[in-house]
C-alpha positions in Angstrom: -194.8 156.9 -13.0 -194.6 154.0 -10.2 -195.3 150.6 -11.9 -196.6 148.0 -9.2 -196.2 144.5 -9.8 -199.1 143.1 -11.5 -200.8 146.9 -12.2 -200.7 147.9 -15.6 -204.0 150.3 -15.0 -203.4 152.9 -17.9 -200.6 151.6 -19.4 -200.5 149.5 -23.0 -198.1 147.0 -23.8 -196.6 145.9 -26.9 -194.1 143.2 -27.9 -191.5 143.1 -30.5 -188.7 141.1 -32.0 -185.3 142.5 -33.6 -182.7 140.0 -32.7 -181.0 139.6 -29.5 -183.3 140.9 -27.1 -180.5 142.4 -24.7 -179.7 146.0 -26.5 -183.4 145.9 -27.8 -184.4 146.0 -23.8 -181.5 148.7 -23.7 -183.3 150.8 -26.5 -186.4 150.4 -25.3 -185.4 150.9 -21.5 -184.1 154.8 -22.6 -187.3 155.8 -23.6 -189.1 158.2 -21.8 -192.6 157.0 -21.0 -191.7 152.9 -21.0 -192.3 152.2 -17.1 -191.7 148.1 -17.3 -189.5 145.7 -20.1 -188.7 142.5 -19.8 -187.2 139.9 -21.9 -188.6 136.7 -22.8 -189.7 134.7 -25.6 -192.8 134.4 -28.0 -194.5 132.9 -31.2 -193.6 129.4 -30.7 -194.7 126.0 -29.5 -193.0 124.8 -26.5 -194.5 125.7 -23.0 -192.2 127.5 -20.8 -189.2 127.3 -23.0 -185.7 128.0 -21.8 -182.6 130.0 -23.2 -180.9 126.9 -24.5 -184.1 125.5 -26.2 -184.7 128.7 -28.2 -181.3 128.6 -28.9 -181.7 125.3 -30.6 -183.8 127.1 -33.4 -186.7 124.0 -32.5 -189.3 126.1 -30.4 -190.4 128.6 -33.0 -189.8 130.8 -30.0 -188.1 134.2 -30.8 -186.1 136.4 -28.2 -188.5 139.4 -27.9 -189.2 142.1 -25.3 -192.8 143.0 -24.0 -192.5 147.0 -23.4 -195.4 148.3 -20.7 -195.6 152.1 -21.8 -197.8 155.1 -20.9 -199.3 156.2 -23.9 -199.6 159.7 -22.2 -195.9 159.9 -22.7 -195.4 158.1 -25.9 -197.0 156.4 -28.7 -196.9 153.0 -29.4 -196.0 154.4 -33.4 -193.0 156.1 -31.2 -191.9 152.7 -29.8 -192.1 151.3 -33.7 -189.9 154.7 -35.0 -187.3 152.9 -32.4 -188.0 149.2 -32.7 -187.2 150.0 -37.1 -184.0 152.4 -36.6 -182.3 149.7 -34.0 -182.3 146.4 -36.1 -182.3 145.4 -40.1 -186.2 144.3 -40.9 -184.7 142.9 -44.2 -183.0 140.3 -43.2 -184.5 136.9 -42.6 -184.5 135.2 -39.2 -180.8 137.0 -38.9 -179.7 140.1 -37.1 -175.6 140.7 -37.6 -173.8 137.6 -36.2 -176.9 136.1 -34.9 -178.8 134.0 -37.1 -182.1 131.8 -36.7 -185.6 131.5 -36.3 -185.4 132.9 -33.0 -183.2 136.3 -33.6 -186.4 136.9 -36.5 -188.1 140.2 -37.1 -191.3 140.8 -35.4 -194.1 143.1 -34.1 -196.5 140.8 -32.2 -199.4 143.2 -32.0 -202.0 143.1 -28.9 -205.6 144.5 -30.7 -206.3 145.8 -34.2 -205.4 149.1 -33.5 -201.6 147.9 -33.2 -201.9 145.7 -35.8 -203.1 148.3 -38.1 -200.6 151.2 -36.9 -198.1 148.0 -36.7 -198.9 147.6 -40.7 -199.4 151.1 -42.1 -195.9 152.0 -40.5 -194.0 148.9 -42.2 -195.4 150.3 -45.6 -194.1 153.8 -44.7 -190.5 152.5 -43.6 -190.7 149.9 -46.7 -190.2 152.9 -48.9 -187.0 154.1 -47.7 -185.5 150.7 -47.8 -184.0 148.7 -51.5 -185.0 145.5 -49.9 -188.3 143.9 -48.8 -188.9 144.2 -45.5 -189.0 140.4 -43.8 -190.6 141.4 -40.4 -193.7 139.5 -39.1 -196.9 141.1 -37.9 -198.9 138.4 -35.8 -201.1 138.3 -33.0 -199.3 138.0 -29.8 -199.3 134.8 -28.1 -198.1 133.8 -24.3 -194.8 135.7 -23.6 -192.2 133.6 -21.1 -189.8 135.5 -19.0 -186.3 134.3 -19.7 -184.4 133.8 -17.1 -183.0 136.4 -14.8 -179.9 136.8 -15.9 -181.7 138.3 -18.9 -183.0 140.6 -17.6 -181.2 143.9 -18.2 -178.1 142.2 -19.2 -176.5 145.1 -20.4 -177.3 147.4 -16.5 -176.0 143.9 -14.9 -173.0 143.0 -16.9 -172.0 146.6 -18.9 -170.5 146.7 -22.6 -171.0 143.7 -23.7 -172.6 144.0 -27.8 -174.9 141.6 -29.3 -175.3 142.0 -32.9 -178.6 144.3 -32.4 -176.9 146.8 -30.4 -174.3 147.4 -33.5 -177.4 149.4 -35.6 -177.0 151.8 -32.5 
């Protein structure tokens, strides 16, 4: 499916948060059925933030991707079976090495059906898990593009690992 800038006519989009967003854009990337990802930040305070002021654990911002998908070809309760197996939900505003507010778990849902299907599937991972699971469900707010050399860091630069990519 051809995705034209600034058409999303039959596709959904959802948004998540599980650390550093560069191997979560990888995981989500592979999926058969996401058309568009992009990397950015959401759920904070500051207008138009940049890298280094997320960075600075200030903005309330967290790294997070925005997934466009075509629900013909998968679910959005398929992107959460990813989004759950490739990070640690239990841990609090910490994935691996990286820690703070801005590497926090979090499904920002986009209507109440993903907010529902966003809850009913933390309670069904919750019981496979020891620990309490720490991830946020919130409404989605405005998503910022990072900056380009964001964007599919891992096509542009190969190999490098970000503590997310280590649940792989």
């Amino acid at each position: 499916m051809n995705f034209t800038h600034g058409s999303s006519q039959g596709l959904e989009r959802a948004t998540i948060a599980a650390g550093c967003f560069w191997g979560v854009e990888a995981a989500f990337r592979e999926i058969e059925g996401v058309v568009r990802t992009k990397v950015g930040y959401t759920g904070g305070s500051t207008v138009d933030p940049t890298y280094e002021q997320v960075c600075s654990d200030t903005t309330g911002h967290a790294e997070a991707v925005e997934v466009w998908f075509d629900p013909a070809l998968v679910s959005y309760d398929e992107l959460l079976s990813v989004f759950w197996s490739i990070h640690d939900p239990t841990t609090v505003n910490r994935q691996g090495w990286d820690f703070g507010s801005q590497y926090r778990s979090a499904i920002f849902f986009h209507d109440a059906e993903q907010e529902q299907m966003a809850i009913a599937l933390r309670a069904d991972h919750q019981a496979g898990l020891g620990r309490p699971i720490a991830t946020e469900i919130v409404p989605a707010s405005r998503f910022y593009d990072a900056e380009d050399y964001h964007q599919r860091y891992f096509e542009k630069h190969g190999g490098a690992v970000c503590a997310t990519t280590l649940r792989q």
